[in-house]
VEXSE-792004 format. One record per residue: residue number from 1; x, y, z of N, C-alpha, C in turn. Coordinates in steps of 0.02 Angstrom, whole numbers. Example, Ala and Ser with C-alpha at 12.3 -4.5 7.8 and 13.67 -1.06 7.14 Angstrom:
! VEXSE-792004
nr n_px n_py n_pz ca_px ca_py ca_pz c_px c_py c_pz
1 660 -284 390 615 -225 390 660 -165 390
2 642 -112 354 684 -53 357 645 2 394
! end
This chain:
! VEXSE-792004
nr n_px n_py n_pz ca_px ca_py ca_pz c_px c_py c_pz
1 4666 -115 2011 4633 -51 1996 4678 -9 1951
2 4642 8 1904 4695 53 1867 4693 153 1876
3 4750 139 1878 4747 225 1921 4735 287 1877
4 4777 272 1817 4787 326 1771 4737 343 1736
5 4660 312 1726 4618 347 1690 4572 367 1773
6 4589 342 1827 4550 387 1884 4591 445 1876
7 4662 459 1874 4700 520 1883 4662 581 1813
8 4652 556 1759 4624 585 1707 4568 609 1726
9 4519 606 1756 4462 629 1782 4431 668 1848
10 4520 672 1874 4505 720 1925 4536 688 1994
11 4583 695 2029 4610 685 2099 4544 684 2143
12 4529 749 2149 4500 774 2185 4418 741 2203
13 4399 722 2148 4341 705 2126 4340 625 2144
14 4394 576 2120 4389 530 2126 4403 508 2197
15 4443 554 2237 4462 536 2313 4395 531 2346
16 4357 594 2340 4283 597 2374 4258 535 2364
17 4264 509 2298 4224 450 2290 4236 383 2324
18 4309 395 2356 4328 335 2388 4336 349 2473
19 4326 416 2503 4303 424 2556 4267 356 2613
20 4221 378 2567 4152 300 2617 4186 234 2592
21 4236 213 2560 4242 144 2539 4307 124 2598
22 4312 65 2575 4356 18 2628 4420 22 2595
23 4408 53 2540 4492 43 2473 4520 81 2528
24 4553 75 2568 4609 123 2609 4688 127 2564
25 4707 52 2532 4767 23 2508 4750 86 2453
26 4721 79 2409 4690 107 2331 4698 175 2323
27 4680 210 2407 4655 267 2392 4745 281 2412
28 4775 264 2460 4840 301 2466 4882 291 2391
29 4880 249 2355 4910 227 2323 4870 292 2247
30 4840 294 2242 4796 340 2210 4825 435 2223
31 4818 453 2279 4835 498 2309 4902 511 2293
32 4948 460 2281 5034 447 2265 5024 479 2178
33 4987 443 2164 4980 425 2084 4971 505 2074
34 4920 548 2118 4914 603 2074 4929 670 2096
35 4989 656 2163 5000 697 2196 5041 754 2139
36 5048 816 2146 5083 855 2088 5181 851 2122
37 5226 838 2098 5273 859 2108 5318 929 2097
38 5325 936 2155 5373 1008 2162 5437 1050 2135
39 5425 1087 2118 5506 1123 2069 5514 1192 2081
40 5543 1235 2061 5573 1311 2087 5597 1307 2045
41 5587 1376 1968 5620 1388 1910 5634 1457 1924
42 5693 1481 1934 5733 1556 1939 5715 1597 1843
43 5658 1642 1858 5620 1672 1806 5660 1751 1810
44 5693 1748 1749 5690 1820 1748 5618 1891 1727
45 5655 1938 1767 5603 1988 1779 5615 2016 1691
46 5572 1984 1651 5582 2002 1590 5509 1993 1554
47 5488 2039 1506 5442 2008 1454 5448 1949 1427
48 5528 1945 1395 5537 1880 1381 5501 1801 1417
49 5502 1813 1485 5480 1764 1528 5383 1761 1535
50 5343 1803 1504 5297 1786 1478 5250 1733 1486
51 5281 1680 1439 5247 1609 1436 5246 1570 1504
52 5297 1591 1560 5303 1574 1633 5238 1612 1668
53 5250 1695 1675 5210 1704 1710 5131 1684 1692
54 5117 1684 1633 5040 1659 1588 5024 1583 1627
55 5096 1537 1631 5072 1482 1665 5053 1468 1722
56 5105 1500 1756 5091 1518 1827 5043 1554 1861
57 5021 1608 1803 4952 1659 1848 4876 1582 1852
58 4878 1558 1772 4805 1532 1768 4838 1443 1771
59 4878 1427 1797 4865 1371 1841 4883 1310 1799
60 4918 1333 1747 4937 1289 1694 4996 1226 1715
61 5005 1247 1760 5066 1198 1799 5045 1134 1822
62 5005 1181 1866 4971 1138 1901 4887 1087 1878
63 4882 1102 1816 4857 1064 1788 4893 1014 1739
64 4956 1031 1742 4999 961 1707 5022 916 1762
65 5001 919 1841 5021 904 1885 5074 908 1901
66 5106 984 1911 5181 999 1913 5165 1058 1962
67 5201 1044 2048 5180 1133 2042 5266 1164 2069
68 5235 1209 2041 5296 1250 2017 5296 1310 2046
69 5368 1347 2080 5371 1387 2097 5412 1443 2061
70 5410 1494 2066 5454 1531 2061 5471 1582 2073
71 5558 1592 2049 5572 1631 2091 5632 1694 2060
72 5611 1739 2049 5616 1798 2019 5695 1817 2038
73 5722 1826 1952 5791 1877 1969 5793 1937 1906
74 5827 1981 1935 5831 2027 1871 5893 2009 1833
75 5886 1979 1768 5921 1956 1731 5943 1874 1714
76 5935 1855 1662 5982 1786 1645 6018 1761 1658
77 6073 1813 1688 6134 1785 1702 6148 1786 1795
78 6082 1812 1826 6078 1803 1873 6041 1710 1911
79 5983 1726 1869 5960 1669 1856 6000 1592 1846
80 6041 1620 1789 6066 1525 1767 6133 1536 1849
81 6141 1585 1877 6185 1564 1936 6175 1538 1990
82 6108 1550 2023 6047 1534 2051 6070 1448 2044
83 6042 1441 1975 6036 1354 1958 6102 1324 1979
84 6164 1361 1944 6225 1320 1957 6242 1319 2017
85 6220 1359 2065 6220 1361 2150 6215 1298 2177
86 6160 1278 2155 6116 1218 2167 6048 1257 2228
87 6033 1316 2211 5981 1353 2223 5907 1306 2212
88 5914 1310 2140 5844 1291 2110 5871 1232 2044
89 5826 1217 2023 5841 1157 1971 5818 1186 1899
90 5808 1228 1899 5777 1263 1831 5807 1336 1814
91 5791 1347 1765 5815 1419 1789 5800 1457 1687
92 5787 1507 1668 5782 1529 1623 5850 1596 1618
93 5851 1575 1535 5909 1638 1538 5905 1643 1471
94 5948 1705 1419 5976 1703 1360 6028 1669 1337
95 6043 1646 1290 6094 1593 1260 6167 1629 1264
96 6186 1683 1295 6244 1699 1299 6275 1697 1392
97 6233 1678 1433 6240 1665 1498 6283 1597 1483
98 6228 1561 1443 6230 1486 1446 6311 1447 1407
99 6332 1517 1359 6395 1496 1327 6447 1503 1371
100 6454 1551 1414 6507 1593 1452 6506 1529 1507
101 6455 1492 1543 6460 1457 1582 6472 1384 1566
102 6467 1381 1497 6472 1300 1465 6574 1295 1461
103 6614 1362 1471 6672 1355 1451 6704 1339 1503
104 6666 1325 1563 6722 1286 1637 6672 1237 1660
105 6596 1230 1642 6572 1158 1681 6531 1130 1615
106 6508 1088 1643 6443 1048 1591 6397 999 1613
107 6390 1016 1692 6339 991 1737 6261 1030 1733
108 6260 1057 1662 6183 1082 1635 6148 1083 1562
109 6078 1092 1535 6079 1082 1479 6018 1153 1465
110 6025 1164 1405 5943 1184 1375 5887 1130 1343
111 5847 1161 1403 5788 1095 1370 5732 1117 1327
112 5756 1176 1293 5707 1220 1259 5739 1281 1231
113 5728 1335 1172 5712 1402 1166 5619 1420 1153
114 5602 1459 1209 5547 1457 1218 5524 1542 1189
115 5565 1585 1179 5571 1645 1146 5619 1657 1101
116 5601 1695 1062 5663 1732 1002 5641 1798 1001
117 5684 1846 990 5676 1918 982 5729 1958 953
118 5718 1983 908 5775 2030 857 5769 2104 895
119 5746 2143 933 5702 2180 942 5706 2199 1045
120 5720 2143 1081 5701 2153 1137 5761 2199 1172
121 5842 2191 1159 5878 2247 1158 5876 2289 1135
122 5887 2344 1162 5893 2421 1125 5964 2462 1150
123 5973 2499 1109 6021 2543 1117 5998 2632 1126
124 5996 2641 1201 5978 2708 1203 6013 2763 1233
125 6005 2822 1196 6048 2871 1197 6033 2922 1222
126 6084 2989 1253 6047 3050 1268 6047 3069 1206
127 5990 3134 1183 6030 3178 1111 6068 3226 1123
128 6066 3250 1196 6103 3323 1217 6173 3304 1224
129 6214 3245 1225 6253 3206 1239 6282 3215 1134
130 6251 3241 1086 6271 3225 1020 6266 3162 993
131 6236 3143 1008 6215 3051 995 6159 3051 939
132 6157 3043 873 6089 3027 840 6108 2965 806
133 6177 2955 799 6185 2891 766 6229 2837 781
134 6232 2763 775 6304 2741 829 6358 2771 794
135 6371 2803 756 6432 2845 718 6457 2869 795
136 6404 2920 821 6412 2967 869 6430 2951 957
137 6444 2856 938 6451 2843 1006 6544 2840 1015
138 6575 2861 973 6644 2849 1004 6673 2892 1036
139 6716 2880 1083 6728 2909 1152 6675 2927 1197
140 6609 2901 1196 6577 2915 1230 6572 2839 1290
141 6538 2865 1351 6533 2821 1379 6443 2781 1390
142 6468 2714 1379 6409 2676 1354 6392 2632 1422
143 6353 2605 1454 6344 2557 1500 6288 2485 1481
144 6316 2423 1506 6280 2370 1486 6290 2344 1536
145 6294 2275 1533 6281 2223 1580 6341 2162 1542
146 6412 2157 1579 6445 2132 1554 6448 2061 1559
147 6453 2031 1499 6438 1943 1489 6379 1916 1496
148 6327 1962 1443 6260 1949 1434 6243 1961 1365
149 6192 1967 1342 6163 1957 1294 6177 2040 1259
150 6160 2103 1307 6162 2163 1286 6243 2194 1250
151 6271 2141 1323 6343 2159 1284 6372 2149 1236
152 6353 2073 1193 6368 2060 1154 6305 2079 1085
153 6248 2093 1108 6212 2141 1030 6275 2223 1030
154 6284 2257 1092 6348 2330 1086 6380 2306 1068
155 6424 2264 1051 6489 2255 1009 6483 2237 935
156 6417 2185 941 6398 2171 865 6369 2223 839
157 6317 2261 864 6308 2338 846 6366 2377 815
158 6414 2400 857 6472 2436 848 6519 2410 793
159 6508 2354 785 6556 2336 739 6529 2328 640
160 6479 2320 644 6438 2330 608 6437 2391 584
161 6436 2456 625 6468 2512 581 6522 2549 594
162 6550 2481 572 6639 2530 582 6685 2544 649
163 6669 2522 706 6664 2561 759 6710 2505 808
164 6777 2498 835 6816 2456 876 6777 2474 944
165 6734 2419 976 6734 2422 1045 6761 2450 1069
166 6827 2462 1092 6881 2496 1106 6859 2561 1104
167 6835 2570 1065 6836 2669 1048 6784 2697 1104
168 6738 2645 1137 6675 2684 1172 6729 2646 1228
169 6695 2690 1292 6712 2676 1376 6664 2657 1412
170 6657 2570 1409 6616 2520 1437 6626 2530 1509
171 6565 2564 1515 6538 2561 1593 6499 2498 1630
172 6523 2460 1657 6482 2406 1685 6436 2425 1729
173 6362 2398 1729 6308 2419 1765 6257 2359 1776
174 6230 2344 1814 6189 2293 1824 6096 2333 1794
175 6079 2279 1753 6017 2316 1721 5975 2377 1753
176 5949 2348 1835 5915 2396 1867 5957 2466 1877
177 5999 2483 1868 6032 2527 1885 6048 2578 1817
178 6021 2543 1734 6039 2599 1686 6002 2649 1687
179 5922 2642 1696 5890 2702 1689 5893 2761 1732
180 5919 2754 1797 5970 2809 1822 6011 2831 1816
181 6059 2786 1782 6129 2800 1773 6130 2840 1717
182 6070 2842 1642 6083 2882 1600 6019 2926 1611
183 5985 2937 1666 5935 3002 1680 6008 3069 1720
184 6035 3011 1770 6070 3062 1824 6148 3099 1764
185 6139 3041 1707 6213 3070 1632 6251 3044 1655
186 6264 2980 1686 6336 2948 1718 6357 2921 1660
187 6324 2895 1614 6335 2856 1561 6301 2896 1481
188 6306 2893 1432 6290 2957 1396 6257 2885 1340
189 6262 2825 1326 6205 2785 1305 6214 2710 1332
190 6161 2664 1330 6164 2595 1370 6123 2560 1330
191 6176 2480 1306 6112 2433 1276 6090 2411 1338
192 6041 2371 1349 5977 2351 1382 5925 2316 1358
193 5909 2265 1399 5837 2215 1392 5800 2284 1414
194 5713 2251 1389 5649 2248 1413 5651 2223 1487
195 5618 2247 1537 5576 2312 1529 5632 2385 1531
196 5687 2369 1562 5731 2438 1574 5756 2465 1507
197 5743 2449 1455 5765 2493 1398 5700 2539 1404
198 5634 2522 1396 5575 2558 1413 5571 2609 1469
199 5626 2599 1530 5599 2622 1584 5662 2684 1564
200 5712 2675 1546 5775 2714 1519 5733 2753 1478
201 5700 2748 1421 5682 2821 1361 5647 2843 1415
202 5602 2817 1469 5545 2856 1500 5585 2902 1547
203 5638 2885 1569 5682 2912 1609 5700 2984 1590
204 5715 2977 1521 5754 3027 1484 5716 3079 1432
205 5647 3057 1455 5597 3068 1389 5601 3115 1345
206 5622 3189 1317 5618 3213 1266 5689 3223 1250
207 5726 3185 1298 5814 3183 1280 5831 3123 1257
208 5759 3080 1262 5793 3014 1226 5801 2990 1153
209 5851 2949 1119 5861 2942 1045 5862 2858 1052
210 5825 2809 1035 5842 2733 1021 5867 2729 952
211 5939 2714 959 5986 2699 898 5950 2655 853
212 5967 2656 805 5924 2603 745 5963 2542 737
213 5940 2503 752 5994 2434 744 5961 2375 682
214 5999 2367 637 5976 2328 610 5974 2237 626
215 5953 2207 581 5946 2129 625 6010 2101 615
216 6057 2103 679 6128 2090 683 6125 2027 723
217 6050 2030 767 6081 1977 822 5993 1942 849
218 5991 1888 837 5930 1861 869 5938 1837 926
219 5914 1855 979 5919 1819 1047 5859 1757 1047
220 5883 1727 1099 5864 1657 1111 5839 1657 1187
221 5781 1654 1209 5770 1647 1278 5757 1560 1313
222 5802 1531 1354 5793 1498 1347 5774 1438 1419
223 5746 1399 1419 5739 1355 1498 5789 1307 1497
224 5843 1306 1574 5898 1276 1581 5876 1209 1628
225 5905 1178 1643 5895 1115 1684 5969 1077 1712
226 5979 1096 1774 6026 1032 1788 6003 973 1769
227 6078 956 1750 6095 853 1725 6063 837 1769
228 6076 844 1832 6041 780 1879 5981 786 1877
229 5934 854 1862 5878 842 1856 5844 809 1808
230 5863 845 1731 5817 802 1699 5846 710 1704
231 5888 677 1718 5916 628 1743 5857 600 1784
232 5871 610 1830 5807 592 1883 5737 632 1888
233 5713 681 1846 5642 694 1831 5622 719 1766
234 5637 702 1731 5631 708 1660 5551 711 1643
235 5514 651 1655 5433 675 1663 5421 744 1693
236 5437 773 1744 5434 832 1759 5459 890 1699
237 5498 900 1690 5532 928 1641 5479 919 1586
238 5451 873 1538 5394 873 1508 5330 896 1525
239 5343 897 1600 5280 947 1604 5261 995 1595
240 5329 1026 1620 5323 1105 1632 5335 1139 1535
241 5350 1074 1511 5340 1112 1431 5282 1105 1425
242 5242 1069 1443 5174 1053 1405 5145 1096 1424
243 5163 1130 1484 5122 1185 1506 5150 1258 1465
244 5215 1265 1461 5245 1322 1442 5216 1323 1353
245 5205 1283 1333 5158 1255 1274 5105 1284 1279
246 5067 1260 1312 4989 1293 1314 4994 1372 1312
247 5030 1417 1381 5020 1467 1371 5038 1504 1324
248 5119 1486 1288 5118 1520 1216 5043 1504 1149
249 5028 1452 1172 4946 1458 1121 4898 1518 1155
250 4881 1518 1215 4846 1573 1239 4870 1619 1213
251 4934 1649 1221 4971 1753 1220 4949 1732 1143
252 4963 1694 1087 4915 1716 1018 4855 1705 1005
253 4823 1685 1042 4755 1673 1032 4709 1717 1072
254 4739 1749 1139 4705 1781 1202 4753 1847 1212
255 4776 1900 1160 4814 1914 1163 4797 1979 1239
256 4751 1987 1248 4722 2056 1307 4730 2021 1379
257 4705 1958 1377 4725 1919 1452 4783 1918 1472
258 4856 1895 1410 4910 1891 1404 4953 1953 1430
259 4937 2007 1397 4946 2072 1415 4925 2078 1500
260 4866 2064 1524 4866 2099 1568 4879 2070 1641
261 4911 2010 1608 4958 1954 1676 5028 2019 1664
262 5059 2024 1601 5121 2051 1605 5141 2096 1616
263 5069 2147 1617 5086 2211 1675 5085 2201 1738
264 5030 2171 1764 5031 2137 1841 5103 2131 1847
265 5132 2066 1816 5206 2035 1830 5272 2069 1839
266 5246 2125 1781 5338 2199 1781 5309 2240 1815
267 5244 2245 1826 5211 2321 1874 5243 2377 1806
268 5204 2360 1748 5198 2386 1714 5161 2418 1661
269 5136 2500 1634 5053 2503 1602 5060 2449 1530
270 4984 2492 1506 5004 2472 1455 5021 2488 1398
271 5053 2551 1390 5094 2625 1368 5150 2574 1358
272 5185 2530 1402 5237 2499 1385 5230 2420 1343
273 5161 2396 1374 5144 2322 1320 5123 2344 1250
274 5100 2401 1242 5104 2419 1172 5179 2444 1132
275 5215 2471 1170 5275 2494 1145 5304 2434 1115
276 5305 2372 1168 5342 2329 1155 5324 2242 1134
277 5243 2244 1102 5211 2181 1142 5238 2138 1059
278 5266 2158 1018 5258 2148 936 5335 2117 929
279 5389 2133 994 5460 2134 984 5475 2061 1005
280 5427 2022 1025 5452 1957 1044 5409 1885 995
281 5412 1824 999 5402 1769 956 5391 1707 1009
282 5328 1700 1022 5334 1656 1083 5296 1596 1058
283 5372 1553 1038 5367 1485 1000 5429 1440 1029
284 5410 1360 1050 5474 1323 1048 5496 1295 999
285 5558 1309 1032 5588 1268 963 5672 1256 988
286 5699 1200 974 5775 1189 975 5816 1174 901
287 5829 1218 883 5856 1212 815 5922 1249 815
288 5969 1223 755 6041 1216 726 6054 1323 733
289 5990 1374 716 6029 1432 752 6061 1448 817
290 6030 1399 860 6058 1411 911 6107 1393 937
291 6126 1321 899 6199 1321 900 6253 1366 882
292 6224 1363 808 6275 1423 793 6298 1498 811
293 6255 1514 851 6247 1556 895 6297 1568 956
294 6286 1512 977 6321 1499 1056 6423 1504 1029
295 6394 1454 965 6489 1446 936 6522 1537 942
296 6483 1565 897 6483 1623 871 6518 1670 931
297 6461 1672 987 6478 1700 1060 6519 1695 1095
298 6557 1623 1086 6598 1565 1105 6686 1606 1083
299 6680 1630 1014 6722 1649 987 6753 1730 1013
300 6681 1763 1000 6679 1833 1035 6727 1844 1089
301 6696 1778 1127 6720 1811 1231 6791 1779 1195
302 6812 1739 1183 6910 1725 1187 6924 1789 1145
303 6907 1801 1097 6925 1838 1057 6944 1921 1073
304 6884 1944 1113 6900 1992 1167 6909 1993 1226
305 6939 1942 1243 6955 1937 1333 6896 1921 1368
306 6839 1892 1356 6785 1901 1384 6799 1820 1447
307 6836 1773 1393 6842 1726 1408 6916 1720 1426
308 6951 1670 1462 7023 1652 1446 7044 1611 1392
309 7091 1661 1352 7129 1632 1297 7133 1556 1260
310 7156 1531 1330 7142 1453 1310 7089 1417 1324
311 7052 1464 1322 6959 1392 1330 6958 1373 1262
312 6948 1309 1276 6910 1265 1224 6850 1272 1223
313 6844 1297 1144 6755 1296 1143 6726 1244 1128
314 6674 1233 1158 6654 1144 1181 6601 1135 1109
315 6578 1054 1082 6537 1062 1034 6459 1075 1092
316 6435 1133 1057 6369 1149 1095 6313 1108 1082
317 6304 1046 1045 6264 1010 1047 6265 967 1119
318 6310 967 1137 6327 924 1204 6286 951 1265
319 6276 1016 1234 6219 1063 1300 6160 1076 1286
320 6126 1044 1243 6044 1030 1227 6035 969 1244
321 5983 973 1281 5933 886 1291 5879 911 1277
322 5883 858 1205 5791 890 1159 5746 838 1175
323 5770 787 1196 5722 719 1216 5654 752 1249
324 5659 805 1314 5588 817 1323 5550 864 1293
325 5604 907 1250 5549 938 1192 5505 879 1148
326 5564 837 1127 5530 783 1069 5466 744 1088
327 5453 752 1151 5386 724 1174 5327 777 1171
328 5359 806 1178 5307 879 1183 5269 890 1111
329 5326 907 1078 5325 941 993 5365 934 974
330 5369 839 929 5448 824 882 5464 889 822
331 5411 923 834 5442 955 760 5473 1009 772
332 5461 1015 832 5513 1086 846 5568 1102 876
333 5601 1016 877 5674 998 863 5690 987 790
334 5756 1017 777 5804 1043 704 5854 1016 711
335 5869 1007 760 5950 1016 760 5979 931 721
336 6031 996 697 6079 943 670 6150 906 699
337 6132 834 707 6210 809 746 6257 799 702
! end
């Protein structure tokens, strides 16, 4: 009996049909064939993460026969820790989690960038504080999220006009905690992801100024995978692209459905999916920027203490496995070995 064009036409459908029959061998063996296998991907509480919740609300998982759980952190760099725990086997983050942690292990990979955004950090300011331009941020005190993505757009920001890190007083703050911290003035401006850069101007509303940043820094959102996983489930891992696939075709094609999973998901209006729905690019792809990227970042953290002195920065091709993109969509592997 051949299983895989009964699995094509429906589990569910074809089991009924073998109910009244004597196939007992067929039908367990069938039932095996199209049972969905189980996973837990650590999703950050981000717009960025999008193409997850789109899959997850309308069932896209589980129509690649994958079901999938997940399980919510605020931030990337909470997330890819989750994974290296041995928490969960998946885990999504930005490409600067993924450098900082590639410089002491290499028991993980990216099996995808599934977002890009020039746009999704912001830099926001009080004005009563004298802030209209980053000119106006030195000696002031700034808060981010240290050894993440925000921290390193504030330094590339700052340096860009003129401005030694050094000169501002880096307040460390965990994301949920900026839009208080610069409503209550503990901090006088803070880079920040989506949604809390949004929830920060709303915080501050006719005191707020978003610095103008030009395109210094493209972030990379990206899906991680322990070695041992894609190792031993690599079909899985193809699934969950084929699905994370589909829903980026929906958010451009269905763009109001899309929207209104991602307020559900941040418990957010849509005062804020309009503010922000234009700032992200929800396409895969594994290509040679993102290497250069990670090098780039790589350099940063030794360079300012972020890292220790003597890390070797590793070649970052060694931390992409594009094999289950290349099944998905060869063309939206680039990279160069």
């Amino acid at each position: 009996m051949r299983l895989a064009p009964l699995c094509a036409v429906g589990c569910r459908t074809w089991l009924r049909r073998c109910k009244s029959s004597l196939w007992g061998v067929a039908l367990a063996l069938a039932a095996g064939a199209c049972a969905a296998q189980e996973v837990t991907i650590a999703v950050s509480h981000s717009t960025l993460s999008l193409p997850i919740f789109v899959a997850d609300s309308l069932k896209l998982f589980a129509e690649e026969r994958i079901a999938v759980t997940t399980r919510e952190c605020i931030g990337g760099h909470r997330c890819i820790k989750l994974m290296l725990d041995g928490e969960v086997p998946l885990a999504t983050a930005a490409e600067m989690p993924v450098m900082l942690n590639s410089l002491t292990r290499s028991d993980f990979a990216i099996v995808a960038t599934f977002v890009t955004s020039k746009r999704d950090i912001k830099l926001i300011a009080h004005k009563s504080a004298g802030i209209k331009t980053a000119s106006d941020l030195r000696g002031k005190r700034v808060g981010t999220i240290q050894g993440t993505s925000a921290h390193y757009f504030l330094d590339g920001l700052l340096l860009f006009h003129g401005i030694d890190p050094r000169a501002v007083e880096l307040v460390p703050l965990a994301p949920e905690q900026i839009p208080a911290a610069l409503k209550e003035g503990q901090i006088a401006a803070a880079a920040i992801w989506e949604p809390f850069a949004n929830r920060s101007t709303r915080a501050l509303a006719a005191d707020a100024v978003v610095i103008p940043s030009v395109a210094i820094y493209t972030e990379t959102f990206n899906l991680l995978a322990t070695r041992k996983f894609i190792a031993e489930r690599e079909t899985d891992v193809v699934k969950v692209l084929r699905a994370l696939a589909r829903a980026q075709r929906l958010i451009r094609e269905r763009p109001q459905q899309a929207q209104a999973i991602l307020r559900e998901r941040l418990h957010e209006d849509q005062s804020f999916v309009d503010a922000t729905w234009r700032d992200f690019d929800y396409r895969m792809s594994l290509n040679q920027p993102l290497v250069s990227t990670l090098e780039g970042e790589a350099r940063w953290a030794v360079r300012e203490g972020h890292a220790r002195r003597d890390s070797q920065i590793p070649n970052f091709l060694q931390f992409v496995a594009p094999e289950p993109l290349r099944q998905v969509d060869p063309r939206a592997v680039t990279l160069v070995k």
